[in-house]
C-alpha positions, 0 to 999 in steps of 0.5 A, a space after each residue: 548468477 546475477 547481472 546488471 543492466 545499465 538504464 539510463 546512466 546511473 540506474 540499474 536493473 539487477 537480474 538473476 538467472 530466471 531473467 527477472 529484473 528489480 531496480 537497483 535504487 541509488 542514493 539519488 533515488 533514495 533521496 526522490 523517494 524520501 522527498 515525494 513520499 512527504 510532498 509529491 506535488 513538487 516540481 522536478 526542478 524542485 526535487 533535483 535542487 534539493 538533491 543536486 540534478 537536473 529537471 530532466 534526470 529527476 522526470 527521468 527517474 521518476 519514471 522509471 521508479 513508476 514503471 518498475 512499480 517503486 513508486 505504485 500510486 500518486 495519491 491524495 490523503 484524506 484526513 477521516 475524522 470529518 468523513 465518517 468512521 475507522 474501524 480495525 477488523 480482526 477476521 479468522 476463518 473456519 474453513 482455511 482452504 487456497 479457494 476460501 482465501 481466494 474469495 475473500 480477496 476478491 471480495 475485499 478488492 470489490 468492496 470500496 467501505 474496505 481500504 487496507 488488508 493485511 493476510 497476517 500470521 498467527 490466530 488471526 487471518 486478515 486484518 481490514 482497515 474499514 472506514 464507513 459513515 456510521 456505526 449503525 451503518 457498520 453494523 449492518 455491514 458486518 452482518 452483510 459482508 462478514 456474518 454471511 461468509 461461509 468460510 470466516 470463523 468470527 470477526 473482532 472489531 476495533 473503533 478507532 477513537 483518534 488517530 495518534 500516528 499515520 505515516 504512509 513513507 516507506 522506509 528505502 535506505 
C-alpha cells in the first residue's frame, strides 16, 4: 500500500508500507534539476524566472532536493587533460566473497588517485575510473595498489588518449 504526504504545497513524499519516503518530483523539479545539473551557480531568481516561480519556491525546493539525496553534491568540473592522466581499469577478482568485496570498497573509498567505481555484471568485477600524474606514476601504483591485492585475479587497464563526450546530467524525466 502506498501513501503520500504533502511537503511544502506541490512536493510530495511517496511512502510505502515499510514507511520508507522517496520524493515524488514534479515538472518544477524536473526542470530545476535540468538547469542546475548544466549551470548550479545561478541564482534562485534566475532559476524561478526561467521556469515561472519565486525566488523562494526554488530555495525551497532546492532544499529539500539536497535533504532527500536528489541532489547529492554541488561540485566544480575540472577539466583533466592539463592535470595529469586518465586511466580505465577493468578488475576481476579471484576470490568472490561479501568480505573480499567489502575490502575493495573500502580501499577504493580511501584512495584519492580512484574517482569513480563501477561493480558491474559480467566477467569483469569492477570498473575505476583512475586519474593520476604520470604513466610511470601509474604503473607503480597498479603494482601497490592492485598487483598486491589477495583477492583481484587480474587487472586490465585502458589510457585515455581524449575525451570525445562527458556529461555528468542525469536523465529525471
Amino acid at each position: 500500500m502506498a501513501f503520500f504526504v504533502a511537503i511544502d504545497m506541490n512536493i510530495v513524499l511517496r511512502g510505502d508500507k515499510n514507511g520508507d519516503f522517496r520524493m515524488q518530483l514534479d515538472d518544477f523539479d524536473t526542470a530545476i534539476l535540468q538547469i542546475v545539473q548544466k549551470n548550479n551557480q545561478l541564482t534562485h531568481a534566475a532559476i524561478g524566472e526561467k521556469i515561472g516561480l519565486s525566488n523562494s519556491a526554488v530555495r525551497r525546493r532546492l532544499k529539500l532536493l539536497r535533504d532527500n539525496g536528489i541532489i547529492a553534491k554541488d561540485v566544480s568540473i575540472l577539466g583533466t587533460e592539463a592535470l595529469g592522466i586518465t586511466v580505465i581499469v577493468s578488475v576481476t577478482f579471484d576470490t568472490d566473497s561479501p568480505q573480499a568485496y567489502a575490502e575493495f570498497d573500502k580501499a577504493v573509498h580511501a584512495d584519492l588517485h580512484i574517482k569513480q567505481a563501477y561493480h558491474v555484471s559480467g566477467t569483469t568485477d569492477y570498473v575505476l575510473v583512475v586519474q593520476g600524474p604520470t604513466l610511470a606514476w601509474y604503473e607503480q601504483w597498479a603494482k601497490d595498489t592492485l598487483m598486491c591485492d589477495r583477492n583481484l585475479k587480474r587487472h586490465d587497464t585502458s589510457v585515455v588518449y581524449s575525451c570525445k563526450k562527458f556529461d555528468t546530467a542525469r536523465s529525471v524525466a
